[in-house]
C-alpha positions in Angstrom: -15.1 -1.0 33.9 -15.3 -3.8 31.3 -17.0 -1.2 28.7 -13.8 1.0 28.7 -11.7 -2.2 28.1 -14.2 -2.5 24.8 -14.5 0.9 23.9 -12.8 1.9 21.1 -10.3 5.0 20.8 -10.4 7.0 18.1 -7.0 9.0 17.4 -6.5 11.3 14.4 -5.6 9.3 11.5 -5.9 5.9 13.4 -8.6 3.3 12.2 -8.9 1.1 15.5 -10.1 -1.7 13.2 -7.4 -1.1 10.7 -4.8 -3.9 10.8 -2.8 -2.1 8.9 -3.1 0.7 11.3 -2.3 -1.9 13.5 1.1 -2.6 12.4 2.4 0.7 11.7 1.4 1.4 15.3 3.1 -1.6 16.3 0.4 -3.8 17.9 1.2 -6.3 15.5 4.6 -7.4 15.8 5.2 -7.4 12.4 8.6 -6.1 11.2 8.8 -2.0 10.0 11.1 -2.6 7.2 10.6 1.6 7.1 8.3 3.9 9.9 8.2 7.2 9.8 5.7 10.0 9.9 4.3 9.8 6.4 5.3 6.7 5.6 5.9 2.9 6.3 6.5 -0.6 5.2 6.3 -3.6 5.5 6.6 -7.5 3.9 3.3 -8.7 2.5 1.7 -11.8 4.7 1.0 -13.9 1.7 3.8 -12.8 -1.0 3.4 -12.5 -4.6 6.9 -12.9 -5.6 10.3 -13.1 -4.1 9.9 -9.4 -3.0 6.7 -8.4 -2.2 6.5 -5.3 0.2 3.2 -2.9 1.2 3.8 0.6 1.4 1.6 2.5 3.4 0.7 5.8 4.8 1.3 5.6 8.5 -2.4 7.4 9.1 -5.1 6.2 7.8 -6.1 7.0 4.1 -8.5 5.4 2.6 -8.3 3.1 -0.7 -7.0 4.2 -3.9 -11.0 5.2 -5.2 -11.4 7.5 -2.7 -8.0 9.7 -3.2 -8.4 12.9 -4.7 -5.7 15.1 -7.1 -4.5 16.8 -3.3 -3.3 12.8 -2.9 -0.5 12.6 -5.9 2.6 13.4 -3.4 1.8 11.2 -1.1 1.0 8.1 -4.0 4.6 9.6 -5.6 6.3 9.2 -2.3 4.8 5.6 -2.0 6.2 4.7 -4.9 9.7 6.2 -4.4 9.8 4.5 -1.1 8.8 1.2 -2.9 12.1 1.8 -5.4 14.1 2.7 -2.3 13.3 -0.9 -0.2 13.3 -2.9 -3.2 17.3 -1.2 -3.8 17.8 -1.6 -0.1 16.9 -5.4 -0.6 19.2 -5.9 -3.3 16.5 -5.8 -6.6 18.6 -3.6 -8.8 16.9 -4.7 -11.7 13.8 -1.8 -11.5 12.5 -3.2 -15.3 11.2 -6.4 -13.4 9.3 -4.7 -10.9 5.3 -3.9 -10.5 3.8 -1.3 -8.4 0.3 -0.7 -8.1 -3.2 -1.0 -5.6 -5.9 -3.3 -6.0 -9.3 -1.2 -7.6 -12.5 -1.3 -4.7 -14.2 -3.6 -4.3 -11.0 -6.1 -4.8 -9.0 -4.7 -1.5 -9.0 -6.5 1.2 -7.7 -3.9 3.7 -9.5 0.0 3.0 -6.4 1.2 4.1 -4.4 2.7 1.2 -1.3 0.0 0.5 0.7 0.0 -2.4 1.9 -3.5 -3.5 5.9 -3.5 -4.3 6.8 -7.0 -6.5 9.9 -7.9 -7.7 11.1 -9.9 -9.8 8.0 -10.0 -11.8 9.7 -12.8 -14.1 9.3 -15.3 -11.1 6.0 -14.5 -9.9 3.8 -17.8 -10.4 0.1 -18.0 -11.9 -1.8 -17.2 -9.4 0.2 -14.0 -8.5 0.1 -12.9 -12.2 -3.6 -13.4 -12.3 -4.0 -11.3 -8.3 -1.5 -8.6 -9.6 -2.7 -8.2 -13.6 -1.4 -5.7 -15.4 -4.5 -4.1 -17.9 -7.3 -5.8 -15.7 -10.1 -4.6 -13.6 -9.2 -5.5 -10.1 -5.7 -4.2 -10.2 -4.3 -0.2 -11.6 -0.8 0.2 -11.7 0.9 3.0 -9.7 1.5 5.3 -13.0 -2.2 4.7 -14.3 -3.7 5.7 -10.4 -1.3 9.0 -11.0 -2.3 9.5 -14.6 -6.4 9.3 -13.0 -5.4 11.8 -9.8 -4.0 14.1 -12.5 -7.0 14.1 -14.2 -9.4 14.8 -11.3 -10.4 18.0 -10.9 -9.1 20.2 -7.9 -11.1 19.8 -4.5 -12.3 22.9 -2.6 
């Protein structure tokens, strides 16, 4: 009996030691800003700026090294649903905004998240440093597109 209560169930798409599977499955209690079956999201635990938001896909995908040129949709509909919280939020002003992943090994979570900041203009040091534009630990959204639309077709 007490081994089934450790055992660990393995659903399609579901990482049991995901949090972020976690919380879209909503074991977390954390607050679903947007669920659906692609897609959801969610405020960031420690935020980078006034707006900071995570959007995820709702099964598992790994992080953004692993993705492959079959994966652009789904990393255009995470940004599009980025633009669409951060209007629903009130940020009208898109020009102050960043949207991008953290490059492997600099992720803390393997699931794929894409960071949503806004306004940039009142992020402090430390965020600017975690969330650099041009560095090695952090690709925006339109550079991880550029490098899917270079990859070649999987078979």
């Amino acid at each position: 009996m007490e081994e089934a209560n450790t055992r660990q169930v393995s659903v399609e798409g579901y990482d049991t030691k995901c949090i972020f599977c976690k919380i879209v499955n909503n074991e977390m209690g954390t607050e679903l800003l947007h669920c659906d079956e692609e897609m959801s999201c969610f405020r960031d635990i420690k935020p980078g700026a006034p707006h900071h938001y995570l959007v995820v896909p709702t099964k598992h995908v790994g992080n953004c090294k692993s993705l492959s040129k079959e994966h652009l949709p789904l990393v255009r509909r995470m940004v599009e649903l980025g633009k669409e919280t951060l209007q629903k939020n009130n940020v009208t002003d898109l020009s102050d905004v960043r949207f991008g992943f953290h490059w492997p090994p600099f992720c803390s979570v393997t699931h794929l998240h894409l960071h949503v900041l806004a306004p940039v203009s009142q992020m402090g040091f430390i965020s600017r440093q975690i969330y650099r534009l041009n560095s090695y630990w952090f690709i925006t959204a339109d550079q991880l597109i550029e490098l899917l639309n270079s990859k070649q077709e999987t078979n």
